[in-house]
PARO-135142 format. One record per residue (C-alpha): residue in three letters; y, x, z. Coordinates in steps of 0.5 Angstrom, whole numbers, plus 500, padded with zeros to 3 digits. Each point is the difference from the previous one (the first is absolute). Example, Ala and Ser with C-alpha at 12.3 -4.5 7.8 and 13.67 -1.06 7.14 Angstrom:
<pts>
ALA;491;525;516
SER;507;502;498
</pts>
This chain:
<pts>
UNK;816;259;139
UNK;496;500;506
UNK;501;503;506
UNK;495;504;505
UNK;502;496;507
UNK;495;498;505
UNK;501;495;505
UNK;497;500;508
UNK;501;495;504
UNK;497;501;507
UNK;499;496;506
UNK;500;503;507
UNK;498;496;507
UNK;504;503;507
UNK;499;499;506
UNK;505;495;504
UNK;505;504;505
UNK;497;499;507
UNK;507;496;504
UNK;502;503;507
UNK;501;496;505
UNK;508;499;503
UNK;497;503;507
UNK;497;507;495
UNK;507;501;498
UNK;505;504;503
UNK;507;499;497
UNK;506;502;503
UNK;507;498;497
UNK;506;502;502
UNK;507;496;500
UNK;506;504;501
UNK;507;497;502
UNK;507;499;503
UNK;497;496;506
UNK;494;503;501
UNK;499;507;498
UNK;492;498;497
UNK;496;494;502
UNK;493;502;498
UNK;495;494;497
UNK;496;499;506
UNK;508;498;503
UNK;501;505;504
UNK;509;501;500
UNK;504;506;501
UNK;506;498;502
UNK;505;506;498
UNK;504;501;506
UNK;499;506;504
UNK;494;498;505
UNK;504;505;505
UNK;506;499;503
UNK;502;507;500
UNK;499;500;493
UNK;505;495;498
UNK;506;503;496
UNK;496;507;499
UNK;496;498;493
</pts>
């Protein structure tokens, strides 16, 4: 018995993804700690202790 199939092969070009460039990128990654509450990707710390005495103990 023949059956009715039909077969499609197709072929496509695209054009290639443009690259940016590291200085074009703007990310921020952020690492929360114990020792220091954040350290951001450009290595910027936050150290966890309050920055003002008069604040020590109240948080």
């Amino acid at each position: 018995e023949k059956k009715n199939r039909i077969f499609i092969m197709v072929q496509v070009n695209l054009p290639d993804k443009e690259v940016m460039k590291k200085e074009d990128v703007k990310v921020l990654g952020i690492d929360r700690g114990v020792k220091n509450i954040a350290v951001l990707s450009d290595n910027t710390f936050f150290n966890s202790k309050p920055q003002n005495p008069h604040f020590d103990g109240k948080i």
